[in-house]
C-alpha positions in Angstrom: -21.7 15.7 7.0 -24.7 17.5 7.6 -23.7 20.9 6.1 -24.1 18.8 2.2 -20.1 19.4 2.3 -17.7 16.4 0.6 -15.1 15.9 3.3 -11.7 15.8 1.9 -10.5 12.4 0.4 -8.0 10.3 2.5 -4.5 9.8 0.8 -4.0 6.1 0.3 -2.5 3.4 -2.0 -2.9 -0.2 -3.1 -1.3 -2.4 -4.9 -2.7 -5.2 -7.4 -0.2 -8.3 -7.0 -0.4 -10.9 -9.4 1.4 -13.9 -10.8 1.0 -16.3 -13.6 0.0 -20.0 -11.7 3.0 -22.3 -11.8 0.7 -24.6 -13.0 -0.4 -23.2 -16.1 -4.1 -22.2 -14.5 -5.0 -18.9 -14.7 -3.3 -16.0 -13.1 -3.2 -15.5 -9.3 -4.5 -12.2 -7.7 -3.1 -11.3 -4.2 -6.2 -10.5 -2.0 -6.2 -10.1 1.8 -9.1 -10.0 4.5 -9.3 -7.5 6.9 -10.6 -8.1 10.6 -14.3 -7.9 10.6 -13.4 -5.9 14.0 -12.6 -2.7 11.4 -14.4 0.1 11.2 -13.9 0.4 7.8 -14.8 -2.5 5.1 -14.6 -5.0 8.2 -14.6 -8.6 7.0 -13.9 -7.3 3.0 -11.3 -8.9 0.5 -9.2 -6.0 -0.5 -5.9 -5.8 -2.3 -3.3 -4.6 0.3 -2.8 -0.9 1.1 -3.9 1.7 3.3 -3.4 5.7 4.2 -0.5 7.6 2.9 1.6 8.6 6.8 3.8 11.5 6.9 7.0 9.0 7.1 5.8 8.0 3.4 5.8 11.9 2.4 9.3 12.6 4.3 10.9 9.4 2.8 9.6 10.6 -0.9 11.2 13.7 -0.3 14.6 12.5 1.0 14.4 10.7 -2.7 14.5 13.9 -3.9 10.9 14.7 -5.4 11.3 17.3 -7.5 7.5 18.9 -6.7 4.6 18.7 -4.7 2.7 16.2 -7.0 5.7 14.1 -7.4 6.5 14.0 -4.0 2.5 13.0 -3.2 3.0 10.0 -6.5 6.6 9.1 -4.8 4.7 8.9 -0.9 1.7 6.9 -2.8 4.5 4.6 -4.3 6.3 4.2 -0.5 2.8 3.7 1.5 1.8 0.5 -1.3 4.5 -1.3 -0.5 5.0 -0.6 3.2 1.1 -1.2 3.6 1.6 -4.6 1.3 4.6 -5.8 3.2 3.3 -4.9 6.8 -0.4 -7.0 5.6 1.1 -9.8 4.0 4.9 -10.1 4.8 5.8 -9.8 1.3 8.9 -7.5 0.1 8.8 -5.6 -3.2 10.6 -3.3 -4.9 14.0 -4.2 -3.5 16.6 -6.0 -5.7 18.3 -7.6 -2.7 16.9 -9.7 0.0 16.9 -8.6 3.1 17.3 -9.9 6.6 14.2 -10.0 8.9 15.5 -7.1 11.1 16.1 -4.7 8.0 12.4 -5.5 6.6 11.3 -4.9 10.4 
């Protein structure tokens, strides 16, 4: 801003997703595009992710973080995946399938 100040950084997490090709090539890296509409990094291939929300920081402590800076690693952890499965529909972190309504 015009006062020379840093602004604060934004809480957010990604995740790097990637898999050795069934084929034998080399390994595939999970990238998504976001809408060129976006104010930010419109049009960009990013790995999926966004902001940390305050559900993220409520559900890390219902988990039972033990501190403040676990609690921000465990709402870091929470916002990767909900960002990756609400971009690309893909569920991690969960031994057990679930049904669509459960991921919804």
């Amino acid at each position: 801003d015009e006062s020379g100040e840093v602004p604060p950084a934004t809480p957010a997490a990604t995740l790097v997703i990637f898999r050795r090709d069934p084929a034998g090539g080399p390994p595939q890296i999970l990238m998504v595009e976001r809408s060129a509409a976006m104010k930010f990094a419109g049009g960009a291939a990013v790995f999926p992710g966004g902001r940390v929300h305050d559900a993220d920081r409520a559900l890390a402590e219902l988990h039972g973080a033990a501190d403040d800076d676990a609690m921000h690693e465990l709402a870091a952890r929470i916002a990767a995946v909900r960002e990756t499965l609400e971009e690309t529909g893909l569920v991690l972190g969960i031994r057990q399938r679930p049904t669509l309504a459960e991921a919804r």
